[in-house]
C-alpha positions as CSV (number, residue, x, y, z in Angstrom):
1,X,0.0,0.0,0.0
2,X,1.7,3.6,-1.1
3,X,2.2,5.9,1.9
4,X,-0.1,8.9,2.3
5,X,1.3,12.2,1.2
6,X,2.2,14.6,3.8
7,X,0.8,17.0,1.4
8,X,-1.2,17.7,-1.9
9,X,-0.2,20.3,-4.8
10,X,-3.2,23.2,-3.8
11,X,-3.9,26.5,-6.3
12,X,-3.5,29.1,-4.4
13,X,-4.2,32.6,-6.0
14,X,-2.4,35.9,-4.2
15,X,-3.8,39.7,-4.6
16,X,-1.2,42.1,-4.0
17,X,-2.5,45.5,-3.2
18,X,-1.0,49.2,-2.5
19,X,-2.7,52.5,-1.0
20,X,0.0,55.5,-2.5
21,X,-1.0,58.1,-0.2
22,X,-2.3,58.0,3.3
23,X,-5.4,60.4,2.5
24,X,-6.6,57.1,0.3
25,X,-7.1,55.4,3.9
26,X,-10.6,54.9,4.4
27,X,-10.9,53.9,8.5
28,X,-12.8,51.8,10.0
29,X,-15.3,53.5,12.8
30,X,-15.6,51.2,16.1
31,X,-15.7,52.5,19.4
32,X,-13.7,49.4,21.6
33,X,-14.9,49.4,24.7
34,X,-11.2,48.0,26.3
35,X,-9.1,47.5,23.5
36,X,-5.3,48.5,23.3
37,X,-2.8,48.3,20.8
38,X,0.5,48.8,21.6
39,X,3.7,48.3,20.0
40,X,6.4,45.5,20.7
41,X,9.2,47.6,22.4
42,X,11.6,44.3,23.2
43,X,12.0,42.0,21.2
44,X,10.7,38.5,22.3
45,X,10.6,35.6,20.1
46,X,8.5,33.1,22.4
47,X,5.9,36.2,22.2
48,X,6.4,37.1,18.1
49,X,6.4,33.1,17.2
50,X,2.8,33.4,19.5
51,X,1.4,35.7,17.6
52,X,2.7,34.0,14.5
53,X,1.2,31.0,15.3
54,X,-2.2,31.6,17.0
55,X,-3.4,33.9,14.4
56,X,-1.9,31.8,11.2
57,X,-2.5,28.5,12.6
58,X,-5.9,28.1,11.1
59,X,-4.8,30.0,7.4
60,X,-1.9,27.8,6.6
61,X,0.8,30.1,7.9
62,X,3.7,27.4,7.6
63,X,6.6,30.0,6.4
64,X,8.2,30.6,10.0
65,X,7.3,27.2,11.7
66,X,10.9,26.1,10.9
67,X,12.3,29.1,12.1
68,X,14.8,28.8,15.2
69,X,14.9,31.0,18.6
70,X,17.9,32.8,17.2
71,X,15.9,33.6,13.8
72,X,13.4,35.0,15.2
73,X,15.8,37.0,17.5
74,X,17.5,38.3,14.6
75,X,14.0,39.1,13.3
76,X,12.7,40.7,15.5
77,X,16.2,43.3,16.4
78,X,15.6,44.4,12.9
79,X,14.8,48.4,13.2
80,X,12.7,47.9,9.9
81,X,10.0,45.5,11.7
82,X,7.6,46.8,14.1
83,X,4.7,44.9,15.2
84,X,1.6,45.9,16.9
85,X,-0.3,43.9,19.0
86,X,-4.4,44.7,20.2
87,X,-5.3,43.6,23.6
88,X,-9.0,42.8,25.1
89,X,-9.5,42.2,28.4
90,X,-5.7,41.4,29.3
91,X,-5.5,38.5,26.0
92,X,-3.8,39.7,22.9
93,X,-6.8,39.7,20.1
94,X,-4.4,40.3,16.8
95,X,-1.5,42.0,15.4
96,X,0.4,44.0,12.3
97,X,3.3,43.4,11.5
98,X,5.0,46.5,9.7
99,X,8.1,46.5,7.7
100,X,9.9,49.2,6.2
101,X,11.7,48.6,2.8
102,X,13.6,50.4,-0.2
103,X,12.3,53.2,-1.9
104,X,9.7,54.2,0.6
105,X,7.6,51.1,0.7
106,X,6.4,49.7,3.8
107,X,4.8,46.3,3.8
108,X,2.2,45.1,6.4
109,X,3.9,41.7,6.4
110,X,1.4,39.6,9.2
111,X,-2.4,40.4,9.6
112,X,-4.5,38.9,11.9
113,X,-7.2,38.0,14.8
114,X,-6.9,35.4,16.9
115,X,-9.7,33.0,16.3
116,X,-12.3,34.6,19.6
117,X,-11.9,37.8,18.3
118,X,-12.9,37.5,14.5
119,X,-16.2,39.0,13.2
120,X,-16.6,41.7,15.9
121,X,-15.1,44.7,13.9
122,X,-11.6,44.4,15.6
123,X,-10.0,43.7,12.1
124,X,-11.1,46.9,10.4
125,X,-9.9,48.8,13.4
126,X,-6.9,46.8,13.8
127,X,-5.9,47.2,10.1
128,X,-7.0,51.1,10.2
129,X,-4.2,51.5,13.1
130,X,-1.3,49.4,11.4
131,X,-1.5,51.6,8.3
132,X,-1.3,54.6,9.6
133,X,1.2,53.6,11.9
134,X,2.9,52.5,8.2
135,X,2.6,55.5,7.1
136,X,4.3,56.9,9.9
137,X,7.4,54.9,9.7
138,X,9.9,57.7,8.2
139,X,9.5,58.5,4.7
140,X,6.7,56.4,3.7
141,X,5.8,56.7,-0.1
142,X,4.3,53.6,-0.8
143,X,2.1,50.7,1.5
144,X,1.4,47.5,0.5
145,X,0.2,43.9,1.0
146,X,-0.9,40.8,0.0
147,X,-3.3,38.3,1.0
148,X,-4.2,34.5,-0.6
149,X,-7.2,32.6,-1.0
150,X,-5.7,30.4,2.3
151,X,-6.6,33.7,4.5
152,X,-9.6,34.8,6.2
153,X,-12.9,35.2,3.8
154,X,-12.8,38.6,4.8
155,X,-8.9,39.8,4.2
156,X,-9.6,40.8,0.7
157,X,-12.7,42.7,1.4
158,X,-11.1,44.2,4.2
159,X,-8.3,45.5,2.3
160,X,-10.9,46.9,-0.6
161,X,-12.8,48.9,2.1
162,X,-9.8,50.7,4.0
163,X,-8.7,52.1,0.5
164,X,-6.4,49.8,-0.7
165,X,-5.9,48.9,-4.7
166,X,-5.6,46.3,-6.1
167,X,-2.6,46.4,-8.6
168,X,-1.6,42.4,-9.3
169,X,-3.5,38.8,-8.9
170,X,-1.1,36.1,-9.2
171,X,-2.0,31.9,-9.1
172,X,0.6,29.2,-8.2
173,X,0.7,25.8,-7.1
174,X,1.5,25.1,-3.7
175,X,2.5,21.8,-1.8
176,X,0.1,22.1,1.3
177,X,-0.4,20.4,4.6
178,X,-3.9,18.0,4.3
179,X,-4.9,20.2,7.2
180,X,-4.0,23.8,8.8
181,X,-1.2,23.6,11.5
182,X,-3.2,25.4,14.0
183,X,-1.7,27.2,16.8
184,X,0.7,24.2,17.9
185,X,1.4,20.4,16.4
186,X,-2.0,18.1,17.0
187,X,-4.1,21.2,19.2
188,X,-7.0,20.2,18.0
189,X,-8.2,23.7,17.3
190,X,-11.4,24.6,15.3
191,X,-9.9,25.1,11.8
192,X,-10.3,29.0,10.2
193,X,-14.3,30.0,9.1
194,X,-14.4,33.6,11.1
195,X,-14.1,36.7,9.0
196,X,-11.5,39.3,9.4
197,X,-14.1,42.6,9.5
C-alpha cells in the first residue's frame, strides 16, 4: 500500500495591493470598549512566534514554523520590523506586522485575529491603526500587502474597504499540509471560518 502524502499540490491565488497616499485610507469606525494596541518595544521571540502561530494557525501560515529561537531573535532586532499587538481584556486579540523597505515602501507583512476575536469589527480597526502607523514609519511613499485565498474570507474585502488597490493577482501551485497547522502540532483547534471585518 503507497504511503499517504504529507501534502497535496493546492492552487493558491495571491492579490497584492497598494494604497500611495495616506489620505486614500478609508478607516474603520468602532468605538472598543477595552481595546489597546501597543507596539512590541523588546523584542521577544517566544511572544512574536505566539502571535505568528495563534493567528496563522488556522490559514496555513507554515513560512516561520521552521524558524529557530535565534531567527526570530535576529528578526525581531531588525529596526525595519515593528509589530503591533491589540489587547482585550488582558488576551492579545491580533496583530500587524510593519516593515519598512527600499524606496519608501512599507509592507504590512502579518495580519490577523486570533480565532475569539474574529467577526466583531476588531479587524477593520486593527488594520485602520497598522496603516497609519505604516505610514508613519519615516519616509513612507508607498504601503502594501498581500493576502491569498488560504486567508480569512474577509482579508480581501477588508483591504478593498480601507482604501487599498488592487494592482496584481497572481495563481501558483502550492505543496500544502492536508490540514492547517493550527496554533501548535496536534491542538485540535477549530480550523479557520471567522471573517476578518
Amino acid at each position: 500500500m503507497a504511503k499517504r502524502s504529507a501534502s497535496v499540490p493546492t492552487s493558491v491565488t495571491t492579490w497584492y495591493f497598494e494604497m500611495l497616499s495616506p489620505d486614500a485610507l478609508r478607516p474603520k469606525r468602532f468605538e472598543p470598549y477595552d481595546l489597546s494596541i501597543q507596539r512590541m518595544e523588546i523584542p521577544c521571540p517566544e511572544f512574536g512566534r505566539f502571535l505568528y502561530t495563534a493567528v496563522g494557525g488556522p490559514w496555513y501560515w507554515c513560512d516561520r514554523l521552521p524558524w529557530s529561537y535565534a531567527d526570530w531573535q535576529r528578526h525581531l532586532e531588525r529596526p525595519e520590523v515593528e509589530i503591533w499587538t491589540a489587547w482585550s481584556e488582558g488576551v492579545p486579540a491580533g496583530y500587524v506586522e510593519l516593515e519598512s523597505q527600499a524606496k519608501g515602501n512599507v509592507e504590512i507583512a502579518y495580519f490577523g485575529l486570533l480565532p475569539p476575536f474574529i467577526g466583531q469589527g476588531l479587524g477593520g480597526y486593527l488594520l485602520t491603526v497598522g496603516v497609519r502607523e505604516a505610514w508613519g514609519m519615516g519616509a513612507t511613499q508607498r504601503v502594501w500587502v498581500h493576502t491569498c485565498s488560504l486567508d480569512g474570507p474577509a482579508a480581501y474585502r477588508n483591504y478593498e474597504a480601507r482604501g487599498f488597490t488592487l494592482y496584481h493577482t497572481e495563481t501558483t501551485v502550492k505543496p500544502l499540509p492536508l490540514q492547517p497547522p493550527g496554533p501548535w502540532p496536534n491542538s485540535g483547534a477549530p480550523l479557520g471560518n471567522g471573517q476578518n471585518t
